[in-house]
N, CA, C and O atoms as a GROMACS GRO file, in nm:
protein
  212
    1UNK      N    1   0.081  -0.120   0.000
    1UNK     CA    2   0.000   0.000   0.000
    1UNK      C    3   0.086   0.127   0.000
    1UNK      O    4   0.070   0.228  -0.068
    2UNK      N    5   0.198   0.096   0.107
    2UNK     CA    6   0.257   0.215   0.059
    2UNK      C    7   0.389   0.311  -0.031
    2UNK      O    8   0.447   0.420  -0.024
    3UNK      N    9   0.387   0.226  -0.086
    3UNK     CA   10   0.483   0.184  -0.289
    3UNK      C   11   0.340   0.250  -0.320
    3UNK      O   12   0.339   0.359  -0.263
    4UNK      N   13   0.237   0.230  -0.378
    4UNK     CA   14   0.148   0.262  -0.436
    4UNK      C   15   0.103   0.408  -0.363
    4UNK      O   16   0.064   0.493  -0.442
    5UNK      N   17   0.105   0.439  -0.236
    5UNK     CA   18   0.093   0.624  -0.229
    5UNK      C   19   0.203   0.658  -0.280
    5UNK      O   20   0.189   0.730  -0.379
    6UNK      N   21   0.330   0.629  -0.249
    6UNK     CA   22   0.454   0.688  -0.317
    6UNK      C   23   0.446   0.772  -0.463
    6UNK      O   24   0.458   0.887  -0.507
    7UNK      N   25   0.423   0.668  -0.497
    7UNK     CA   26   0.372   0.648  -0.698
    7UNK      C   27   0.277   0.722  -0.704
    7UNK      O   28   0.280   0.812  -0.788
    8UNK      N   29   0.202   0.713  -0.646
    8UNK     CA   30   0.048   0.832  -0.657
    8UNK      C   31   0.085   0.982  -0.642
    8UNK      O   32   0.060   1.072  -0.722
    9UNK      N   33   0.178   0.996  -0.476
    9UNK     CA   34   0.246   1.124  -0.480
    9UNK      C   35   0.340   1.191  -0.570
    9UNK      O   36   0.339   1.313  -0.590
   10UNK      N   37   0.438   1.090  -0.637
   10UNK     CA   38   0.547   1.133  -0.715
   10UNK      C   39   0.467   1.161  -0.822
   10UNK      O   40   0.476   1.283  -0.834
   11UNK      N   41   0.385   1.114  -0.914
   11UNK     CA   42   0.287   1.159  -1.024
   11UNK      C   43   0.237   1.280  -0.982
   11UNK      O   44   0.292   1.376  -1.036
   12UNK      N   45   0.136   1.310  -0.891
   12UNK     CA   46   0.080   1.432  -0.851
   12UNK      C   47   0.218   1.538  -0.851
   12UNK      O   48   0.244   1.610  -0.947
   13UNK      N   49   0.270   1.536  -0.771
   13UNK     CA   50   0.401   1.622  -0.796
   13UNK      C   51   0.462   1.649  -0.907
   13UNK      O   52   0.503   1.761  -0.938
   14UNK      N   53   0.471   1.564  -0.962
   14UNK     CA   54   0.537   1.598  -1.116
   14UNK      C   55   0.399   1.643  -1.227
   14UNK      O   56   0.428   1.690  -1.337
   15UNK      N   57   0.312   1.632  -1.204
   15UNK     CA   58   0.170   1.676  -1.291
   15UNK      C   59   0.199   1.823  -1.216
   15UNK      O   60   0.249   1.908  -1.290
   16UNK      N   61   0.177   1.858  -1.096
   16UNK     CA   62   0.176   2.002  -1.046
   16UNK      C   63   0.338   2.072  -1.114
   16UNK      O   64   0.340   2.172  -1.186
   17UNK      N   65   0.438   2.010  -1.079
   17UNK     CA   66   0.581   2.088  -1.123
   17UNK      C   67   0.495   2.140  -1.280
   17UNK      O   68   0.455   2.254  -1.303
   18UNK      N   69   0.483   1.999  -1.391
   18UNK     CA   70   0.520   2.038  -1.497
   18UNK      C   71   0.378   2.173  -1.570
   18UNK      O   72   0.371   2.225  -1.681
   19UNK      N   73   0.303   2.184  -1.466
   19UNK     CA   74   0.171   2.263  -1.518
   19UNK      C   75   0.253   2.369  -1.478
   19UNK      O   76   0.319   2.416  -1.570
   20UNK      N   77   0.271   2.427  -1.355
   20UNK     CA   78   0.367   2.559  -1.282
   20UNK      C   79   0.485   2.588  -1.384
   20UNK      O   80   0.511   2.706  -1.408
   21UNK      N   81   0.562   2.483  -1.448
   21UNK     CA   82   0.660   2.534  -1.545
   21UNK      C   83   0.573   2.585  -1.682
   21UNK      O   84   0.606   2.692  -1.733
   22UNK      N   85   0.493   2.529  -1.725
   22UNK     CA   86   0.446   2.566  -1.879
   22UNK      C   87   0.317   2.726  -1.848
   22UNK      O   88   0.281   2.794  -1.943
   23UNK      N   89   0.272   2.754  -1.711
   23UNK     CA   90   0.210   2.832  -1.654
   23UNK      C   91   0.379   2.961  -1.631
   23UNK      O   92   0.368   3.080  -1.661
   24UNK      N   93   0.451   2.929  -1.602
   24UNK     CA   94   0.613   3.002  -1.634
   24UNK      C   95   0.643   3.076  -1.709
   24UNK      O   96   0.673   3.195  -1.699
   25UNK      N   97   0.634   2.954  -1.856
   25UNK     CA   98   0.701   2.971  -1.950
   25UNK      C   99   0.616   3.102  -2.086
   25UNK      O  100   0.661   3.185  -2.164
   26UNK      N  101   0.452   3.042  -2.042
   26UNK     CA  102   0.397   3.148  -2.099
   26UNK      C  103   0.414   3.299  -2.020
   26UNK      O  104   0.427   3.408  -2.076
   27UNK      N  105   0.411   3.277  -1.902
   27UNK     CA  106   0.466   3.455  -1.833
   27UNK      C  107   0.596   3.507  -1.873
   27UNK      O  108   0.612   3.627  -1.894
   28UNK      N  109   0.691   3.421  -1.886
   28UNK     CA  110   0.780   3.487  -1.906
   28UNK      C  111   0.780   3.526  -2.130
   28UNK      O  112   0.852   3.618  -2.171
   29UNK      N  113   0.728   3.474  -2.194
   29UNK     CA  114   0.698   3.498  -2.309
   29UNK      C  115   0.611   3.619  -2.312
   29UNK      O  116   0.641   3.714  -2.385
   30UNK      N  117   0.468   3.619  -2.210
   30UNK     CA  118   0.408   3.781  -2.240
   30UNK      C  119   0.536   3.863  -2.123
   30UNK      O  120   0.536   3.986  -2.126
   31UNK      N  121   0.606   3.816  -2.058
   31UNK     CA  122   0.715   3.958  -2.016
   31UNK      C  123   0.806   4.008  -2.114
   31UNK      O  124   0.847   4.121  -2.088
   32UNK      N  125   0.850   3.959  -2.216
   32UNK     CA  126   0.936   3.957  -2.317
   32UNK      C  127   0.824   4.044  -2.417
   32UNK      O  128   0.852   4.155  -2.462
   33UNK      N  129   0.732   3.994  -2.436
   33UNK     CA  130   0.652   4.068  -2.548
   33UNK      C  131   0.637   4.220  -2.527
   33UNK      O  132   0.651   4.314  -2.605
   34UNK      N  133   0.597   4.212  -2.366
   34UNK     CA  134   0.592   4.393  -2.310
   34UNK      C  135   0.721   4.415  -2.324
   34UNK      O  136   0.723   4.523  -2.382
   35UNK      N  137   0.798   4.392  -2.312
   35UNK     CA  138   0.974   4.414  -2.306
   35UNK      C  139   0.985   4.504  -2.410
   35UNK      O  140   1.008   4.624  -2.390
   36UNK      N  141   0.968   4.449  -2.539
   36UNK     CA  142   0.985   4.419  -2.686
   36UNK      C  143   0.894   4.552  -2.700
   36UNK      O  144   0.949   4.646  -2.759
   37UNK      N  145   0.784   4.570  -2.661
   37UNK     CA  146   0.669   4.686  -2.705
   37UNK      C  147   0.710   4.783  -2.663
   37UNK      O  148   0.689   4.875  -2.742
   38UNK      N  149   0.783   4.829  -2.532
   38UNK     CA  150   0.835   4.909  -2.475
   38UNK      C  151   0.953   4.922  -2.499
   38UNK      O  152   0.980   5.041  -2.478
   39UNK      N  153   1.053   4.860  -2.537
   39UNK     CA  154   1.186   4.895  -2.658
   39UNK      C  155   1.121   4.930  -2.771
   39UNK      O  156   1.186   5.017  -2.830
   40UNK      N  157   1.029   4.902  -2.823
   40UNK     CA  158   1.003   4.959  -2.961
   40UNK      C  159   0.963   5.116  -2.947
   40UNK      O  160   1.023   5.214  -2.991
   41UNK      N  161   0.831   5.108  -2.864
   41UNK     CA  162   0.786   5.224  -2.871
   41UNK      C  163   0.829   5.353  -2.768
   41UNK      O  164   0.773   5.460  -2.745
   42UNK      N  165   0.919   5.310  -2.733
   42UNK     CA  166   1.014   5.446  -2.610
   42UNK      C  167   1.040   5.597  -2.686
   42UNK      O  168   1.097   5.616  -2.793
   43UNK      N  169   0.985   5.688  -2.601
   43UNK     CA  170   1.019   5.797  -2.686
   43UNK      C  171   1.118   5.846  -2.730
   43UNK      O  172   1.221   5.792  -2.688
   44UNK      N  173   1.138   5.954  -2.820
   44UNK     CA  174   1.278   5.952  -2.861
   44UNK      C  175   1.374   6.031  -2.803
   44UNK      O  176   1.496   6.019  -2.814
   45UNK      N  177   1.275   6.162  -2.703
   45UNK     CA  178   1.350   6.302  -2.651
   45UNK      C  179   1.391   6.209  -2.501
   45UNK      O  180   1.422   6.295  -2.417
   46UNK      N  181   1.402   6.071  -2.440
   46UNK     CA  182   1.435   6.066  -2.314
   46UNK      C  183   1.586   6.011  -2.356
   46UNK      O  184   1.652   6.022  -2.459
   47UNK      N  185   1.613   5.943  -2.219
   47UNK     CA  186   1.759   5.882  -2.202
   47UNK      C  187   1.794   5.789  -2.263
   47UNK      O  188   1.916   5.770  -2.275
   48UNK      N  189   1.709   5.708  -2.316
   48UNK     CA  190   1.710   5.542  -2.404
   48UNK      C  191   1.641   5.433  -2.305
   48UNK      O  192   1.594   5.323  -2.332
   49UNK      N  193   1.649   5.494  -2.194
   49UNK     CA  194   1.515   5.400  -2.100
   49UNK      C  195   1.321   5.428  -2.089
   49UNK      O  196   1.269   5.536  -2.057
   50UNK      N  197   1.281   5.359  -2.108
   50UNK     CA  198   1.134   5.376  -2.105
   50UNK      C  199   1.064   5.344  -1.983
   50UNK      O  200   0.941   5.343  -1.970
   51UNK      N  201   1.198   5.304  -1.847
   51UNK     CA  202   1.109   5.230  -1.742
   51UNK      C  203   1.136   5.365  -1.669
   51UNK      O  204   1.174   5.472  -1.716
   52UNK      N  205   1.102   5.327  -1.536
   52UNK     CA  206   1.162   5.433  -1.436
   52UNK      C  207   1.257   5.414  -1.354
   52UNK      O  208   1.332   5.506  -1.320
   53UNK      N  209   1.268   5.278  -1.305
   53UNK     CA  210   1.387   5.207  -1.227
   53UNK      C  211   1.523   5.185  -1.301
   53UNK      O  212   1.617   5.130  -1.243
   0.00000   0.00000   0.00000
């Protein structure tokens, strides 16, 4: 019985890791996209930064 929770837990765990990584991977793709929009469209009269920090 308890080989078989093991196996049950290690699945659940690795189903949760690999959803949290691909839930990641799309955030960090729309952070890059704003990145990208805000290097593009930065005005031209400032310093070459568009953030404030």
């Amino acid at each position: 019985m308890v080989p078989l929770l093991l196996v049950l837990l290690l699945a659940l765990i690795l189903f949760g890791a690999g959803f949290a990584v691909k839930i990641l991977w799309w955030v960090a793709i729309a952070v890059l996209v704003i990145w990208l929009i805000g290097f593009i469209a930065r005005p031209k009269n400032s310093s070459g930064r568009w953030y404030r920090w």
